[in-house]
C-alpha positions as CSV (number, residue, x, y, z in Angstrom):
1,X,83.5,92.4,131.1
2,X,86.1,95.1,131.5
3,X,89.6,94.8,132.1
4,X,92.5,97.1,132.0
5,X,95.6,95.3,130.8
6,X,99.2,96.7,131.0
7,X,101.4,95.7,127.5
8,X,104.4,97.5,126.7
9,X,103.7,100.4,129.2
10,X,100.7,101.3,127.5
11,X,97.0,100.8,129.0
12,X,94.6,99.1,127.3
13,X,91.1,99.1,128.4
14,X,89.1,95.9,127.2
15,X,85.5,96.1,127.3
16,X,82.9,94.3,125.3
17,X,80.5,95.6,123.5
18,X,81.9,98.9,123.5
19,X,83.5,100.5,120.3
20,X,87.3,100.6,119.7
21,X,89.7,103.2,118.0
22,X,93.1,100.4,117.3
23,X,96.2,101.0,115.8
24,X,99.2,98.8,115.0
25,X,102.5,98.9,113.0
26,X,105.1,96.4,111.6
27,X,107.9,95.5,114.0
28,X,110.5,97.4,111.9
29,X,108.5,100.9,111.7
30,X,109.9,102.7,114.6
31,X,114.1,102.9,115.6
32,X,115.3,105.3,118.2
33,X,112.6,107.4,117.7
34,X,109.9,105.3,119.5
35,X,112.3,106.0,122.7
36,X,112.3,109.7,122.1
37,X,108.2,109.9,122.0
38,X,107.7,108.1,124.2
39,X,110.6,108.9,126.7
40,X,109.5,112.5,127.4
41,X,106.5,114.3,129.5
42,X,104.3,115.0,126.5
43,X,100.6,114.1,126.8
44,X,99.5,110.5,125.4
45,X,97.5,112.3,123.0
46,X,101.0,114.6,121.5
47,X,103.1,111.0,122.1
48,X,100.3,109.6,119.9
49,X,100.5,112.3,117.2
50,X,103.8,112.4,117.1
51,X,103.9,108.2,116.5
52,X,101.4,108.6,114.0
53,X,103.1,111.7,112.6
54,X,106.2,109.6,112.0
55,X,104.3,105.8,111.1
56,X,102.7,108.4,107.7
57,X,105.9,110.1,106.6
58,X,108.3,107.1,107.2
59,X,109.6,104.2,105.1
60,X,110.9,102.4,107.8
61,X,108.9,98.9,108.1
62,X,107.1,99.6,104.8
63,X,105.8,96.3,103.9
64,X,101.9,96.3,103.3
65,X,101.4,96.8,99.4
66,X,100.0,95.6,96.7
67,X,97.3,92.5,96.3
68,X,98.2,91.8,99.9
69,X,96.1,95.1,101.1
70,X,93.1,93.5,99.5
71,X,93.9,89.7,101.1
72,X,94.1,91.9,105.0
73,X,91.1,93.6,104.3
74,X,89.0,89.9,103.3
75,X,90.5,88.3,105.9
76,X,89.7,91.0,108.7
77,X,86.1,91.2,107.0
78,X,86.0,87.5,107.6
79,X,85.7,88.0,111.2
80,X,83.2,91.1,111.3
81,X,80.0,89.9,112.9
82,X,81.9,86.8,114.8
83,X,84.7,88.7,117.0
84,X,83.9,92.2,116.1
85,X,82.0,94.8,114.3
86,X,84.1,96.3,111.8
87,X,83.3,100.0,111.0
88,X,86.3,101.0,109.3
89,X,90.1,100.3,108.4
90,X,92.9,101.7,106.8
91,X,95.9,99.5,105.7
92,X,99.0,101.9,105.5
93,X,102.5,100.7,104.2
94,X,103.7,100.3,108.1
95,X,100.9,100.5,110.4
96,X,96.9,99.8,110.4
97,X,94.0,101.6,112.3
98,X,90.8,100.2,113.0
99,X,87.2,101.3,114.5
100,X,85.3,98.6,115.7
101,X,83.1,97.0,118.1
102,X,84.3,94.2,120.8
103,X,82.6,91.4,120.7
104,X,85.2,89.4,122.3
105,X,88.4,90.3,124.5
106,X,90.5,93.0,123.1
107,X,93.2,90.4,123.2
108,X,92.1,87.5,121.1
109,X,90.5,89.9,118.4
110,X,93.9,91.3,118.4
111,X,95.6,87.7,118.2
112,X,93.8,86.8,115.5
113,X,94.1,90.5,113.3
114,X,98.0,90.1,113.3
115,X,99.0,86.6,113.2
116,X,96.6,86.4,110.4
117,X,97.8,89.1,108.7
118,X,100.9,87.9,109.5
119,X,100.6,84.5,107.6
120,X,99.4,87.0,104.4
121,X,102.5,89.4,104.4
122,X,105.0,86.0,104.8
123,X,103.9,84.4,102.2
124,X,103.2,86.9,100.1
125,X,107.0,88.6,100.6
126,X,108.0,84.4,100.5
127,X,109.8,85.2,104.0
128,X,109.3,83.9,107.8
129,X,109.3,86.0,110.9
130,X,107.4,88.3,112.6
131,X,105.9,91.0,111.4
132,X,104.2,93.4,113.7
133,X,105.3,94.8,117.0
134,X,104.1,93.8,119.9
135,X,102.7,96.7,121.3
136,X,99.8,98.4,120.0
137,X,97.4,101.6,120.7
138,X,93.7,101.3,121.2
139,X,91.4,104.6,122.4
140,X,88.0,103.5,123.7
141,X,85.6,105.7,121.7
142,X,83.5,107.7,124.1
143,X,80.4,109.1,121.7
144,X,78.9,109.4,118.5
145,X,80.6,112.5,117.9
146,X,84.0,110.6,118.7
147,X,83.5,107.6,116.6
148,X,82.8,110.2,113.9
149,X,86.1,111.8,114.2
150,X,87.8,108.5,114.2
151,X,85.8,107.0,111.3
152,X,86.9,110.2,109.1
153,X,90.4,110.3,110.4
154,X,91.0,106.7,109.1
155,X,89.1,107.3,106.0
156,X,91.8,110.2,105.3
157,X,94.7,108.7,106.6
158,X,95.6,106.9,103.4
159,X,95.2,110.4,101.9
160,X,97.1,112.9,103.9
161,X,100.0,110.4,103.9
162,X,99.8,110.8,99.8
163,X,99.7,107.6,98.6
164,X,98.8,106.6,95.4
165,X,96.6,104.1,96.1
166,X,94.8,105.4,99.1
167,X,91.2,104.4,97.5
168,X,92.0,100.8,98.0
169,X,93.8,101.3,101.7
170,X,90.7,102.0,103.2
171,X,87.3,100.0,103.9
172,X,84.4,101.5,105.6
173,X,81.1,100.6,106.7
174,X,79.1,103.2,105.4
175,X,80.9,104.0,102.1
């Protein structure tokens, strides 16, 4: 089944069965600056490097630390097999990216990512509220040689953005 949705401005093209390139960040990642990406003429791929230049080198929205990068990564590996098929995923202070493969709507695999990792990041921060923003980017991957690059670019993520402890940010299939 495909189906291009339109959420927050952005086009997402839901297909299942094909393989996935997702990225999301906390609600409190991004101030004025989310305007000025994406309220210019640049392509989608600058306006995305330029978001994800900004998600690595800010502190804004920082909230995904500690045990609780572990309790994201077994819950999201809970679902591989059922909803998805989960390649690879980094956990970053204010954002997460993701390669899979659909095996349900784009939308419910995307319901159940956040508002479970939601419940993790309230409890273990003992607040209440929401926690990611609403919008998110996905980039259908095209070929093998693109699902490569995307694989390797989460791998590294956690380790161009130097932080200490990238080797437990990042899960992958074929590590």
């Amino acid at each position: 089944m495909t189906n291009i949705n339109q959420h927050s401005n952005l086009p997402h093209i839901d297909i299942q069965g094909h393989y996935q390139f997702i990225t999301f960040r906390t609600k409190d990642s991004f101030d004025g600056v989310l305007k000025e990406i994406y309220g210019n003429n640049d392509s989608t791929k600058v306006k995305y490097y330029k978001m994800d230049r900004h998600l690595d080198q800010s502190k804004q929205g920082n909230l995904l630390y500690g045990d609780m990068i572990e309790e994201i990564q077994a819950y999201y590996l809970s679902y591989d097999k059922k909803l998805y098929d989960l390649y690879a995923v980094a956990i970053m202070p204010n954002h997460i990216h993701l390669l899979l493969r659909q095996k349900d709507s784009l939308a419910n695999i995307l319901r159940v990512l956040k508002g479970g990792s939601t419940h993790i990041v309230n409890k273990a921060l003992e607040r209440k509220g929401k926690v990611w923003a609403g919008d998110y980017f996905d980039k259908l991957i095209r070929d093998e040689a693109h699902f490569s690059l995307v694989y390797e670019y989460i791998k590294n993520n956690p380790i161009k953005a130097g932080l200490k402890d990238a080797h437990i940010r990042f899960y992958g299939s074929f590590e």
